[in-house]
N, CA and C atoms as a LAMMPS dump frame, in Angstrom:
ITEM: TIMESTEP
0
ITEM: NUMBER OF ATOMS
633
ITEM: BOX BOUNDS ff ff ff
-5.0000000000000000e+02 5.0000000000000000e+02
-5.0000000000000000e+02 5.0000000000000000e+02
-5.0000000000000000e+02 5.0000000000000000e+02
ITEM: ATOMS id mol type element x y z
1 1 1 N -411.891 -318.23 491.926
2 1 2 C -410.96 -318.426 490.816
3 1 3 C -411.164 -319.8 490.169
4 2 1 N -411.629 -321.031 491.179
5 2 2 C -411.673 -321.939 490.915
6 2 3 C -413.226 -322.031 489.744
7 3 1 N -413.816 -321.938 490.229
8 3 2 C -415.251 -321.578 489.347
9 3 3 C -415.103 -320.814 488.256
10 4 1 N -414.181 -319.953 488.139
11 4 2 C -413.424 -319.096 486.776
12 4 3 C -413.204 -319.704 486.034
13 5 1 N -412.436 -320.793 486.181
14 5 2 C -411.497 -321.254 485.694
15 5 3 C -412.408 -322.643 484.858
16 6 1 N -413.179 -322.889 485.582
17 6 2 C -414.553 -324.071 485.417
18 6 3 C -415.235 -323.778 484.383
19 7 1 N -415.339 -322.859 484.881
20 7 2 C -416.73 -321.882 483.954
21 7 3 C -415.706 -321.869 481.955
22 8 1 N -414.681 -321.152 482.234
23 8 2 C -413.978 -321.142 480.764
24 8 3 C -413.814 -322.423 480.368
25 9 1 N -413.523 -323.453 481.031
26 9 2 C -413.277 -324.403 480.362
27 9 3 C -414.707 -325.199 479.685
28 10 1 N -415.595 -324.793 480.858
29 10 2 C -416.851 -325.971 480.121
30 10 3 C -417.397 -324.979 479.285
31 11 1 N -416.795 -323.568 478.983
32 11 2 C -417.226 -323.052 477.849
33 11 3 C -416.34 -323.345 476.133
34 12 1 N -415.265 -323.17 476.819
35 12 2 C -413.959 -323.964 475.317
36 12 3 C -414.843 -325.306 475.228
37 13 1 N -414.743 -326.186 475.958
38 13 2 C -415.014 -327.981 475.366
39 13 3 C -416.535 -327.504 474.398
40 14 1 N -417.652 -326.789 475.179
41 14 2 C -418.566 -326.733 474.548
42 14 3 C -418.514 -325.974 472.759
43 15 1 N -417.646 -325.403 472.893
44 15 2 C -417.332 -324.518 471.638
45 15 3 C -416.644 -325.614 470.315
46 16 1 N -415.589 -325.922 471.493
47 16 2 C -415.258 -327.289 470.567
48 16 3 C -416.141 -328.212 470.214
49 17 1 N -417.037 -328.618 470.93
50 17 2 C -417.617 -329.648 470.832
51 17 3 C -418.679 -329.337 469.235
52 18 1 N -419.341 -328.164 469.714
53 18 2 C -420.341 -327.3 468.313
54 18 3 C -419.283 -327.403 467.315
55 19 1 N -418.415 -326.986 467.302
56 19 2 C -417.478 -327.162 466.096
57 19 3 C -417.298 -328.423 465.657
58 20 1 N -417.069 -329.615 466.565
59 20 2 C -417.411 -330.94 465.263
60 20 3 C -418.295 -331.213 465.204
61 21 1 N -419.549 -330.906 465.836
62 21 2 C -420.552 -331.206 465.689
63 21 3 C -421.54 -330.665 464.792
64 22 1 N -420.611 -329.667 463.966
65 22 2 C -421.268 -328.748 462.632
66 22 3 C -420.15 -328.523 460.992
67 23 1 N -420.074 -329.972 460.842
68 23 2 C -419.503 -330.397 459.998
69 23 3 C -420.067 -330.126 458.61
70 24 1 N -420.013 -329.929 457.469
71 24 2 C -420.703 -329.157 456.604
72 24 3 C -421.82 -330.377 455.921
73 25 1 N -421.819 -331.463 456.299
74 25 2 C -422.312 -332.446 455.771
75 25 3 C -423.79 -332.92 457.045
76 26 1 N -424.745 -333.234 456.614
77 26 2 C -425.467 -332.892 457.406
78 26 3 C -425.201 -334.786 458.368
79 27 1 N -425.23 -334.628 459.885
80 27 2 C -425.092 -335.871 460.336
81 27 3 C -426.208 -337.099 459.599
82 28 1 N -425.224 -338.219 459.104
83 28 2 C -426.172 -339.242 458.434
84 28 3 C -426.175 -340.349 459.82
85 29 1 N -428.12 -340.84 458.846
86 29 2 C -428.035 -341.787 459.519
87 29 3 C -428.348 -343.288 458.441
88 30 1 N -427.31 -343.489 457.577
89 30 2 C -427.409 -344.82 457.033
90 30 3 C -428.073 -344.349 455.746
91 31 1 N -427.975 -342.808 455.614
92 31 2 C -428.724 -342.596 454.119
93 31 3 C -427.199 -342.809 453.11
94 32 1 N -427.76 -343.498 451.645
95 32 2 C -426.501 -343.753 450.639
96 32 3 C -426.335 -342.645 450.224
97 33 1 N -425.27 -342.047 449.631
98 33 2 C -424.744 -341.205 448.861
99 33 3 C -424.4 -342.136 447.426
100 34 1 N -425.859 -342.044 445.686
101 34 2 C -425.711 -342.443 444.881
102 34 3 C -424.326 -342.23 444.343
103 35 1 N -423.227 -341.783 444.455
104 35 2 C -421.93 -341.443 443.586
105 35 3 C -421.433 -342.398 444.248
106 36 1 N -420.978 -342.542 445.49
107 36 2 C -419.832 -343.536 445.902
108 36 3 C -420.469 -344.651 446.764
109 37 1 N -421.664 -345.101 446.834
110 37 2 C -422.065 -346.255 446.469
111 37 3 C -421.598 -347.331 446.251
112 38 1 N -421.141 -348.02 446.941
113 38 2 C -421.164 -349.686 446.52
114 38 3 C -421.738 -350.143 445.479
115 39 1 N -421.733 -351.593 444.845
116 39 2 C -422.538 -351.922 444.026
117 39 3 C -423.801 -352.627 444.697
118 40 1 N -422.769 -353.36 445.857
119 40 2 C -423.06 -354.593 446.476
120 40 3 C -424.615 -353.569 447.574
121 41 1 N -424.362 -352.323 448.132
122 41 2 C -425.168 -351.63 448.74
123 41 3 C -426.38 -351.173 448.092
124 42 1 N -426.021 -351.148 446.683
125 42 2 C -426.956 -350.646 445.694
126 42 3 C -427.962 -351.576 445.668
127 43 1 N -427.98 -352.961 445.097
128 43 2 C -428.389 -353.85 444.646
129 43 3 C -429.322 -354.431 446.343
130 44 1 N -428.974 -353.745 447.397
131 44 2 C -429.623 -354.339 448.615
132 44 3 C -430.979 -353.008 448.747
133 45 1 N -430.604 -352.007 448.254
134 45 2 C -431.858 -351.269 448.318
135 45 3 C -433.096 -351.666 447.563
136 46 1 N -434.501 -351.044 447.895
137 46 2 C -435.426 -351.305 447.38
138 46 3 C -435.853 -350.546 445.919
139 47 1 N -436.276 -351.76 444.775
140 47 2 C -436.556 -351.603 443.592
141 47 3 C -435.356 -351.362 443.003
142 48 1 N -433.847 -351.705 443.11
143 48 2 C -432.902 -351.811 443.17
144 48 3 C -432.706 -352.988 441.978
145 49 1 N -432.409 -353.128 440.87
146 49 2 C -432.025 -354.735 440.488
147 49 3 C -431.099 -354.388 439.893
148 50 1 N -430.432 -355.481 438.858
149 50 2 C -428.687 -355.244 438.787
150 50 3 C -428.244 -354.287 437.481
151 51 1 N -429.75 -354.564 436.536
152 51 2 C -429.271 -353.356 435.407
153 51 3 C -429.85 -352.567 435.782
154 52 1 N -430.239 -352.076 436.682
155 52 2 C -430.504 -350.702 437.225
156 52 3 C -428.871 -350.093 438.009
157 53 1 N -428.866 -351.152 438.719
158 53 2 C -427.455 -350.85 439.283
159 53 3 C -426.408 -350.314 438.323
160 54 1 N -426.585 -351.326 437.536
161 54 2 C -425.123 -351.028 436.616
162 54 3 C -425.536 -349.837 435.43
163 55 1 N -426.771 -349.537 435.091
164 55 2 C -426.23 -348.006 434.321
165 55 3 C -426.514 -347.19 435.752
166 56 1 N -426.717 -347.031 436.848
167 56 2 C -426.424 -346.264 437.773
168 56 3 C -425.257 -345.862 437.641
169 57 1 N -424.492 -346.91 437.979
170 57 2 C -422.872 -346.92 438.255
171 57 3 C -421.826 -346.456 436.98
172 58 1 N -422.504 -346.952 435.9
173 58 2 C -421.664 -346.147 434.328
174 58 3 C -421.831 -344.95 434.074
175 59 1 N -423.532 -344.378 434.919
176 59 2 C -423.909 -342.407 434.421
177 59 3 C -423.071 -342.003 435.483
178 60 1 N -423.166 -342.483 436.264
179 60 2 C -422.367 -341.241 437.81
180 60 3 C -421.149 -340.523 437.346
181 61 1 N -420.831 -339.169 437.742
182 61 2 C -421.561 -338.947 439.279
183 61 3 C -422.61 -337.827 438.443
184 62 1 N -423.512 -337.954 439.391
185 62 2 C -424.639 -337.385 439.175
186 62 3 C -424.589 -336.081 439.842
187 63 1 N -424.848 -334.874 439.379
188 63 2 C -424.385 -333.658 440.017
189 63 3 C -425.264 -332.85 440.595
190 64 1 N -426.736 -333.371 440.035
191 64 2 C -428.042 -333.178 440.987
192 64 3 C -428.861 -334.327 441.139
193 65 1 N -429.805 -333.513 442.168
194 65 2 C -431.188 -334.749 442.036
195 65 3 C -431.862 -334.553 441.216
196 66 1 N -432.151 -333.948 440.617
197 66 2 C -432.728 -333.878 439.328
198 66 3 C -432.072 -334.602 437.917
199 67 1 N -431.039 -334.703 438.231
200 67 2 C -430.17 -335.344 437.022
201 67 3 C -430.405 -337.153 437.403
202 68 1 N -430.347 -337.558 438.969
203 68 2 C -430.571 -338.619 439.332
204 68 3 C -432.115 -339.2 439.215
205 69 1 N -433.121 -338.315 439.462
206 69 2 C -434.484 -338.345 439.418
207 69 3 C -434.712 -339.084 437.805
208 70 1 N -434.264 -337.798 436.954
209 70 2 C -434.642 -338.341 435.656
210 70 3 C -433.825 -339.907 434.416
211 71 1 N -432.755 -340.08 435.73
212 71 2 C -432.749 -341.289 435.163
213 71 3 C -433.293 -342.575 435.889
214 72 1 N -433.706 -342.277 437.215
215 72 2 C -434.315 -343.78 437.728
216 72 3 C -435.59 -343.674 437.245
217 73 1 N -436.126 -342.712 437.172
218 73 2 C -437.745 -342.005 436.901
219 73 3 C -437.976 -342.869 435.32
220 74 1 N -436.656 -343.41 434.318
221 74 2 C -437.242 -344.089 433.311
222 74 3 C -437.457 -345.428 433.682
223 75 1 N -437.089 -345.759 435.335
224 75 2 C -437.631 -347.545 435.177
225 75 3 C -438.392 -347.999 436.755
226 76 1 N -438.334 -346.481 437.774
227 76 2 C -439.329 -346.369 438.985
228 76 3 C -440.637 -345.518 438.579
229 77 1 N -441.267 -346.055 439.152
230 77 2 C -442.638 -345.201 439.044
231 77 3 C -442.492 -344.501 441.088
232 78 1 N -443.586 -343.487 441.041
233 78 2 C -443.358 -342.37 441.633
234 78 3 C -442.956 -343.177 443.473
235 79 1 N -444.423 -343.735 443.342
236 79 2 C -444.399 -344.334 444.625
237 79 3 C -442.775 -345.106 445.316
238 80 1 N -442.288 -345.962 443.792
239 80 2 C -441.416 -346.5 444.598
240 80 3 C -439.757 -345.58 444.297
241 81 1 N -440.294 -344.553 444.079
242 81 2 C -439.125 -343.664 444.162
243 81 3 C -439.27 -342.881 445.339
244 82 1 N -440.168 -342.964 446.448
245 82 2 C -440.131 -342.298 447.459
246 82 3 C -439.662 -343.103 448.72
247 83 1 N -440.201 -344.778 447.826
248 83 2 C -439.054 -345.296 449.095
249 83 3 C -437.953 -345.435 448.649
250 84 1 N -437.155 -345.952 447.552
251 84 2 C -435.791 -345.119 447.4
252 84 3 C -435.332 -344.312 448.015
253 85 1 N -435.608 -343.089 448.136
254 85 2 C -435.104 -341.868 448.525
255 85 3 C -435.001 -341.567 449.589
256 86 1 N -435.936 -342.795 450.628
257 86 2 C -435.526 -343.261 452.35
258 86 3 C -434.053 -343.429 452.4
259 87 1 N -433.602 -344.073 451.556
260 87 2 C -432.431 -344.93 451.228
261 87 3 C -430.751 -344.81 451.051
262 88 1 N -431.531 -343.569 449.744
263 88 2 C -430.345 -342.961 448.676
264 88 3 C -431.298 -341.468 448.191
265 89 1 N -429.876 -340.855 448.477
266 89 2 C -430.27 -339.76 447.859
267 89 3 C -428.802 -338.998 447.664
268 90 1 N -428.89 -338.042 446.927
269 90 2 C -427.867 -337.104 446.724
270 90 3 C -428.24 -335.645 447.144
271 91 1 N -426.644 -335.097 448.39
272 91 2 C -427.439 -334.444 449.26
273 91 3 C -427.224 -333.035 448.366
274 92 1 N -428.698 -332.186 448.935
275 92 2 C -428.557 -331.223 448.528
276 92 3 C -427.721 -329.503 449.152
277 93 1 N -427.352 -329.101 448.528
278 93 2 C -427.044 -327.857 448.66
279 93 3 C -427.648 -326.628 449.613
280 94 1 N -428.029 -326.173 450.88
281 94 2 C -429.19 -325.969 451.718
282 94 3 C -429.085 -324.281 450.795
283 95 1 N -428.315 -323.913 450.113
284 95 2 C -428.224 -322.262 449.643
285 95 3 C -428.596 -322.554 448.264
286 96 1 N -428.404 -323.99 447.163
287 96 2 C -429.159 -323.417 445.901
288 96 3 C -429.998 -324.348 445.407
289 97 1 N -430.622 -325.398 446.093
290 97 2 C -431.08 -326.672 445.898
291 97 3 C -432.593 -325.695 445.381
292 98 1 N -433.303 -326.531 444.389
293 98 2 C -434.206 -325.885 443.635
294 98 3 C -435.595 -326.444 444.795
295 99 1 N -436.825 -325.689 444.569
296 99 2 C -437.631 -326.509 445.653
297 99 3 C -438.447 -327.643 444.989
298 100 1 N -438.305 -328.186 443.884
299 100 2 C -438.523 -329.483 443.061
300 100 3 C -437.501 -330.473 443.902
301 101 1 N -436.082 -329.863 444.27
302 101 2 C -435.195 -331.508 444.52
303 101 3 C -435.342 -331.379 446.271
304 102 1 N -435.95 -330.127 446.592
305 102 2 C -435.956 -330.521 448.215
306 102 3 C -437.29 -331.114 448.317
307 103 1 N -438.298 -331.043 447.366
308 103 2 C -439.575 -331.864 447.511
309 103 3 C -439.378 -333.218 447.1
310 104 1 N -437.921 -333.592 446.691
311 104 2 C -437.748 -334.919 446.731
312 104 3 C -437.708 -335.732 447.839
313 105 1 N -437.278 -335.036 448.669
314 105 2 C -437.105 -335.624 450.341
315 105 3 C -438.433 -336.427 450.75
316 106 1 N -438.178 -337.403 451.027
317 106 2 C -439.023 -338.123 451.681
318 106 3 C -440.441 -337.346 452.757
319 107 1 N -441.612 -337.101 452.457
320 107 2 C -442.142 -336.208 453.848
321 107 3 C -442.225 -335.099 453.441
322 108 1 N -441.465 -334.465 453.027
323 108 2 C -440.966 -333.222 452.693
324 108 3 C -442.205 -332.396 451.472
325 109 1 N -443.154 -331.591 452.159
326 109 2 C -443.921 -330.872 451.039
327 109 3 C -443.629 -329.456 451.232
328 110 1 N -444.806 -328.873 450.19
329 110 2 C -444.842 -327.045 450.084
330 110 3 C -443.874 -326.207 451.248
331 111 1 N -444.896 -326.345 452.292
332 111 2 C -444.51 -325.461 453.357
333 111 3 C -442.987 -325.74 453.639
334 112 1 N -442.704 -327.178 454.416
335 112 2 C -441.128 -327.276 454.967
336 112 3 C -440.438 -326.603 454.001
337 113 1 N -440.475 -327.191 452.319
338 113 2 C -439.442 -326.417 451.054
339 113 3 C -439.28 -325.421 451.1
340 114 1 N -440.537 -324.357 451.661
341 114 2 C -440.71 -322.942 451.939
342 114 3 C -439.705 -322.519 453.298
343 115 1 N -439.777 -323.318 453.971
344 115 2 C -439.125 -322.834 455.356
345 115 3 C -437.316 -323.296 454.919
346 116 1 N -437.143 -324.476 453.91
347 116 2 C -435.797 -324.481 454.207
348 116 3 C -435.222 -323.316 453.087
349 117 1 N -436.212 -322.562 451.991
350 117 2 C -435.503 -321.552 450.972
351 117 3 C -435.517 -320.446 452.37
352 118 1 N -436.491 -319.993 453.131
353 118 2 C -436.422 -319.093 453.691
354 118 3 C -435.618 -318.385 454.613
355 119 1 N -434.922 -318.902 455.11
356 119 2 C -433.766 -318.86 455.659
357 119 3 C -432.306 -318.752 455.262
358 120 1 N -432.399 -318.769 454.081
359 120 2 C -430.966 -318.683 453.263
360 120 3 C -430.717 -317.058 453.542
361 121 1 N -429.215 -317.238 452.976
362 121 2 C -428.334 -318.378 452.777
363 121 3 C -427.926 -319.022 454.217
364 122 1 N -427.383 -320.03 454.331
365 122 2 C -427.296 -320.864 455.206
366 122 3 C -425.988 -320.879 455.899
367 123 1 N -425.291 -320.696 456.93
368 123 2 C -423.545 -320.466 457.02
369 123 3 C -423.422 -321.842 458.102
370 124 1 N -424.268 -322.408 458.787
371 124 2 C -423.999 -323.574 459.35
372 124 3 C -425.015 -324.566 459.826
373 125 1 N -424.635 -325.692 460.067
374 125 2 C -425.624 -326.602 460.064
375 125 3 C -426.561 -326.405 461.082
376 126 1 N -425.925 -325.68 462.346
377 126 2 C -426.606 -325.609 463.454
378 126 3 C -427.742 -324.295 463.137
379 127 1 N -427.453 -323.531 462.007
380 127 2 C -428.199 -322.798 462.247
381 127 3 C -429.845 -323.29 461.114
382 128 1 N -428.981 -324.337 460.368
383 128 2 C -430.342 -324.992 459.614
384 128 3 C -431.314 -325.577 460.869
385 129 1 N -430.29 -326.397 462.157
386 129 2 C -431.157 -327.117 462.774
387 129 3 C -432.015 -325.981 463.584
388 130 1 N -431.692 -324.792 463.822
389 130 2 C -432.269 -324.033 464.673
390 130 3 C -434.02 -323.546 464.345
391 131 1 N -433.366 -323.147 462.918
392 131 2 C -434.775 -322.027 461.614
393 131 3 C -435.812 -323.504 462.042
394 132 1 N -435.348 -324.974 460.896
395 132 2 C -436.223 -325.811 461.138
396 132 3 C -436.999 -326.299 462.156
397 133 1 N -436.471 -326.105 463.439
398 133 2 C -436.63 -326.74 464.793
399 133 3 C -438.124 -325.553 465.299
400 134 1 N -438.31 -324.925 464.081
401 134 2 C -439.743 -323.994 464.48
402 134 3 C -440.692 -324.325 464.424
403 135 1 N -439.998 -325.725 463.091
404 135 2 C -441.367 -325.953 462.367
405 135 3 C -441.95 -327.86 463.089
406 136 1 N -440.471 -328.679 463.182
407 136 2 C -440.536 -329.431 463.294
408 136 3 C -440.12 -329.971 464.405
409 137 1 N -440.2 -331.49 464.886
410 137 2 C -439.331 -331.795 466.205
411 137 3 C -437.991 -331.951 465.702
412 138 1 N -437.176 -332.368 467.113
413 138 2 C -436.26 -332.596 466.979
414 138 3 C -435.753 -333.959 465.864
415 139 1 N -436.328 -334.844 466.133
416 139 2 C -436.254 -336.147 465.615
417 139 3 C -436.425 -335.692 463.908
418 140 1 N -437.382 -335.108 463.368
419 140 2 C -437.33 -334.956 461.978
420 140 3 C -436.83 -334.472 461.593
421 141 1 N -435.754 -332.939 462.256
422 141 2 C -434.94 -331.912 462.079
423 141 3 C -433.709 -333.051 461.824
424 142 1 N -433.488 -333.866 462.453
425 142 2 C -432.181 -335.205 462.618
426 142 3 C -432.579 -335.788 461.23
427 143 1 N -433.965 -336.03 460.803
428 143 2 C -434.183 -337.096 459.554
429 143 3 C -433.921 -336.398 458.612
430 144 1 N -433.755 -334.942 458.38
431 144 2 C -433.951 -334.726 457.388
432 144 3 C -432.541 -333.672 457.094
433 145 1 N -431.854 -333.274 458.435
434 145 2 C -430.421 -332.778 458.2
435 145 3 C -429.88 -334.097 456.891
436 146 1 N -429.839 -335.047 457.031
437 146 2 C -429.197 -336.02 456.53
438 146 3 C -428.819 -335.97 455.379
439 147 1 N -430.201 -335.202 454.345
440 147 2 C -430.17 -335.07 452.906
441 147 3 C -429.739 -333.774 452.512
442 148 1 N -429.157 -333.097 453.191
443 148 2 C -428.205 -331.399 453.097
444 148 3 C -427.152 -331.093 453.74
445 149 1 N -426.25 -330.294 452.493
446 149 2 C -425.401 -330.035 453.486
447 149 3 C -424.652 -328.253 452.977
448 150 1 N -424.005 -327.745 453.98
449 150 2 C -424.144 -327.102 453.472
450 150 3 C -422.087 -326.267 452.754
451 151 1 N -421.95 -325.448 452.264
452 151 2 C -420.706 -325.884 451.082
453 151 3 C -420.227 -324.856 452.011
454 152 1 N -418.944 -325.637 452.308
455 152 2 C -417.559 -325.141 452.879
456 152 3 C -416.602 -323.997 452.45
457 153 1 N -416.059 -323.079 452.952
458 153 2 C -415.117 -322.269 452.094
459 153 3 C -413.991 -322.88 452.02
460 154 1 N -413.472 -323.113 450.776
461 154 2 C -412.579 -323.731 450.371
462 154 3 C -410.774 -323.104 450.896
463 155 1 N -410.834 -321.689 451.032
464 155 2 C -409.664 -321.255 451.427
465 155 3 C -409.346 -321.158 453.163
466 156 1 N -410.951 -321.433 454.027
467 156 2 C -410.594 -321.156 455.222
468 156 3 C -411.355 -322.714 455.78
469 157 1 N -411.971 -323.414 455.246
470 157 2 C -412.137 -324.843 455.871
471 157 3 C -411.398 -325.814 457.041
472 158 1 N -411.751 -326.159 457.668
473 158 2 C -410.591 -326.807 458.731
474 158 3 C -410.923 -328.182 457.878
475 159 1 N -410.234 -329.755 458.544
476 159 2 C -409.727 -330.412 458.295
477 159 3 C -411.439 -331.226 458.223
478 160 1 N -411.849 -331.096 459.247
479 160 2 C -412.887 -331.971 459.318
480 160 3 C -413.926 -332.112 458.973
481 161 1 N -414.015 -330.203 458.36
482 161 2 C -414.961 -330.147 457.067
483 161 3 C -414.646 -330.53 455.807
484 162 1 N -413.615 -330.528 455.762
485 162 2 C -412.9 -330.457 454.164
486 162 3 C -413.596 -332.651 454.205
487 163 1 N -413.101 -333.087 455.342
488 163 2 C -412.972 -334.596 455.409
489 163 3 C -414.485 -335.267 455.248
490 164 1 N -415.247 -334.212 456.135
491 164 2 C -417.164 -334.823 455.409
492 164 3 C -417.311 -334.558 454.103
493 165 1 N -416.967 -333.939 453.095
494 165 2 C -417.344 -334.288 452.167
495 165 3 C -417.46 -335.733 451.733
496 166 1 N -418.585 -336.334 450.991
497 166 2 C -418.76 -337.851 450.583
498 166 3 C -417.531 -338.223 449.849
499 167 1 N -417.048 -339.487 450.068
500 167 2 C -415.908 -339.954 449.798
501 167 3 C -414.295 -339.785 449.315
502 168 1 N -414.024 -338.508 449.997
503 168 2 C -413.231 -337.819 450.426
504 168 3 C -411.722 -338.514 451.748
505 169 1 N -410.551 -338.229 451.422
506 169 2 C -410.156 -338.858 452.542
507 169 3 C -408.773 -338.153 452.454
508 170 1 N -407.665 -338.63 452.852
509 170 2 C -406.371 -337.657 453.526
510 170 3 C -405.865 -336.743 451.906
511 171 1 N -405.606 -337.829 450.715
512 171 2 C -405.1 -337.446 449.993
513 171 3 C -406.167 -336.173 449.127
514 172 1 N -407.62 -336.359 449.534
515 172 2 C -408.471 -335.54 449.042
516 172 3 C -408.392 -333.761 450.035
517 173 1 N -407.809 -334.375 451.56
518 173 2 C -407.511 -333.133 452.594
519 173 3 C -406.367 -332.104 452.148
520 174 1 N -405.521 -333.189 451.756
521 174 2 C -404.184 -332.671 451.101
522 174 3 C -404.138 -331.809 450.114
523 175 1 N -404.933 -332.079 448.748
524 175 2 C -404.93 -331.574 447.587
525 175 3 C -405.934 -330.279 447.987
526 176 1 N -406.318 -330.404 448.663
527 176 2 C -407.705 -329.237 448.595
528 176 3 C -406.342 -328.053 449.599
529 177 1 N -405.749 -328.263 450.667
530 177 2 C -405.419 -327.137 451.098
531 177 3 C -403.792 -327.027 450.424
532 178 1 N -403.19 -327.58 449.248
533 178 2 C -401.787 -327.338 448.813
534 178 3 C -402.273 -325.772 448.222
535 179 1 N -403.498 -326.121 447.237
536 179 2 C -403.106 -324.959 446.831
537 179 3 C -403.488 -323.761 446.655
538 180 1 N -403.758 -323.63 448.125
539 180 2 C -404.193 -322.376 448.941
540 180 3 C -403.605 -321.123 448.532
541 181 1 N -404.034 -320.184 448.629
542 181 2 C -405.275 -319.947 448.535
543 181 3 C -405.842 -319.429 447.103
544 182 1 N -407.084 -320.046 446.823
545 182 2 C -407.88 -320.093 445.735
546 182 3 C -408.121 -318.714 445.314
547 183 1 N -408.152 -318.565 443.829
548 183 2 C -408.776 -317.155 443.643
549 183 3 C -409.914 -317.355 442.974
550 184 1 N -409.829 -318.346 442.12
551 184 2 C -411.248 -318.714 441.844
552 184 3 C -411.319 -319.997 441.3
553 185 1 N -412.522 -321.068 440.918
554 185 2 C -412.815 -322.164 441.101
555 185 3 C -412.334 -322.551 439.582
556 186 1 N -411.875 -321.848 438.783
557 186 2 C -411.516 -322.26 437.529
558 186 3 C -409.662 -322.973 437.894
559 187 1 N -409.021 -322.028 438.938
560 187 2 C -407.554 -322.671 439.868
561 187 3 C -408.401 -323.721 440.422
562 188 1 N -409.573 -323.858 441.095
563 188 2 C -409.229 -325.049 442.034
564 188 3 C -409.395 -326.654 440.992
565 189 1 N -410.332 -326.041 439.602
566 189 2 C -410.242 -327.235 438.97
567 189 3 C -409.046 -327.507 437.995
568 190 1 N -408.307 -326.364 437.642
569 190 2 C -407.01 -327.23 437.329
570 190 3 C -406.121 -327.541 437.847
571 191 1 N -405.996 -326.959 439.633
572 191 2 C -405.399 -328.109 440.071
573 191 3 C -405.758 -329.129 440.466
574 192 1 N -407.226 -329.407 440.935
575 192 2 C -407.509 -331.234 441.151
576 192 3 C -407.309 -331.783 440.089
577 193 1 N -407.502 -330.953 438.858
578 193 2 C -407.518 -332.091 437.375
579 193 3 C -405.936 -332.508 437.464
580 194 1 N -405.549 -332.248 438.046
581 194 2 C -404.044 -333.3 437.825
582 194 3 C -403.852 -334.333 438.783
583 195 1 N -405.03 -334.555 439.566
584 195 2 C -405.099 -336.004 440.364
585 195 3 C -406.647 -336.784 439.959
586 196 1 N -407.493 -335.791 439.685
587 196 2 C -408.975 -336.7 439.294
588 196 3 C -409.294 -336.701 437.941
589 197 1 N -410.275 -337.515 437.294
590 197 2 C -410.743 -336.653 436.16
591 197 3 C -411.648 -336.002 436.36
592 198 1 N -412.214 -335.221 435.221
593 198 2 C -413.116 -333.918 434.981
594 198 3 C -414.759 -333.912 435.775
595 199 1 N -415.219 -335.496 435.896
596 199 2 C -416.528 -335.899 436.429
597 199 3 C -416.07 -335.82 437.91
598 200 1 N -415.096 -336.586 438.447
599 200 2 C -414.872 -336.097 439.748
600 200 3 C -414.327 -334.974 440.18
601 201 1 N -413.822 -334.154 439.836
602 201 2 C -413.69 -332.946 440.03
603 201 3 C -414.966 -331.804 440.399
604 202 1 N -416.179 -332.427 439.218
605 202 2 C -417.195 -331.444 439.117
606 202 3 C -417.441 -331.823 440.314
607 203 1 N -417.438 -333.357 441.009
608 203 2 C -418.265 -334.018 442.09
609 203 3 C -418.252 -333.041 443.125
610 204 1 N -416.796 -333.219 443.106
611 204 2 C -415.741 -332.665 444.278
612 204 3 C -416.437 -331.03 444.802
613 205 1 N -416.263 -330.462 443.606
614 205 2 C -417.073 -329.132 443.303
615 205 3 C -418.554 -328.644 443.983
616 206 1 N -419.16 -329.122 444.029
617 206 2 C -420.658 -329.289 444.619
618 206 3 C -420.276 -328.872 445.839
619 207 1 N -419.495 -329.301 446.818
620 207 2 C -419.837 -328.827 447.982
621 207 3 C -418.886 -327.803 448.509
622 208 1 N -418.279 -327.136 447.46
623 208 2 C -417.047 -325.995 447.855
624 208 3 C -417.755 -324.995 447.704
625 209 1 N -417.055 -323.764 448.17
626 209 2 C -417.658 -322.33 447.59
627 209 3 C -416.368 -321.375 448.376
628 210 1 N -415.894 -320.28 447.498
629 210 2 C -415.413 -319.248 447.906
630 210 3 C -415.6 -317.842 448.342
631 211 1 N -417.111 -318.288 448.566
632 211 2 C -417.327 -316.814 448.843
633 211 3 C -417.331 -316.925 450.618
């Protein structure tokens, strides 16, 4: 009974444990998120200088990498946009990211882009780390979760997904489950539009989904 009883429990903690440990945001390690960005963080990255910074900071938020690409792309040349993108990046979507912005990834060519469309659609992080973990080790499967994530259901989300979203916090937990439940994303943006404006809202948007 005693071993019964062992056995269920180090199976709950483990269940729990996968559950925060598959947060919809892929675990970072020190990569920036260009929207909520510092200035002061900005200006410490490489090829980074201050009027770069500052129309960074006046276009945002940037709603792809492609939208981000083509504005550093008028004052980086290629090379030093790949170390950038060690750095900063804006993460992508693992279900609609185009394979142009996942070949933005640092490392990242033909084949991997091929292996991360192939597997869609995507329902959790663990199962991105699993498909990838065919191709790659562990360690690069970790480097490269970082720049994806994948979009939460907005009507059944728990707290701690809703909370990885990038710069997100109680009053952002709050507003997302008042006004439950969603019928479609045209409700969920008029009700955030009565706490954000229209650019953060779209932000906000990126990583929800109701289906």
């Amino acid at each position: 009974m005693k071993l019964l009883k062992l056995f269920f429990g180090t199976a709950l903690a483990s269940l729990l444990l996968a559950g925060n440990a598959d947060a919809q945001l892929g675990r970072q390690q020190g990569l920036l998120d260009p929207n909520i960005a510092g200035e002061k963080e900005l200006l410490a990255l490489p090829h980074m200088n201050a009027e770069l910074v500052k129309g960074l900071l006046e276009n945002r938020p940037f709603l792809s990498m492609t939208d981000l690409n083509a504005f550093l792309s008028k004052s980086l040349k290629a090379e030093q946009l790949t170390e950038l993108y060690g750095k900063l990046f804006l993460h992508l979507n693992l279900n609609t990211a185009p394979e142009a912005e996942i070949m933005m990834i640092p490392g990242v060519g033909k084949r991997i882009a091929h292996e991360f469309e192939e597997y869609r659609p995507y329902k959790s992080l663990a199962q991105f780390r699993k498909e990838i973990g065919k191709y790659v080790d562990e360690k690069e499967v970790a480097r490269l979760e970082q720049y994806v994530f994948v979009p939460i259901n907005l009507n059944t989300a728990g707290d701690e997904d809703i909370l990885s979203i990038p710069g997100s916090g109680k009053r952002v937990l709050h507003e997302f489950k008042e006004y439950r439940p969603y019928k479609n994303l045209e409700q969920f943006r008029r009700e955030m539009g009565k706490y954000w404006n229209a650019k953060e809202v779209a932000r906000l948007e990126r990583y929800i989904t109701l289906d």
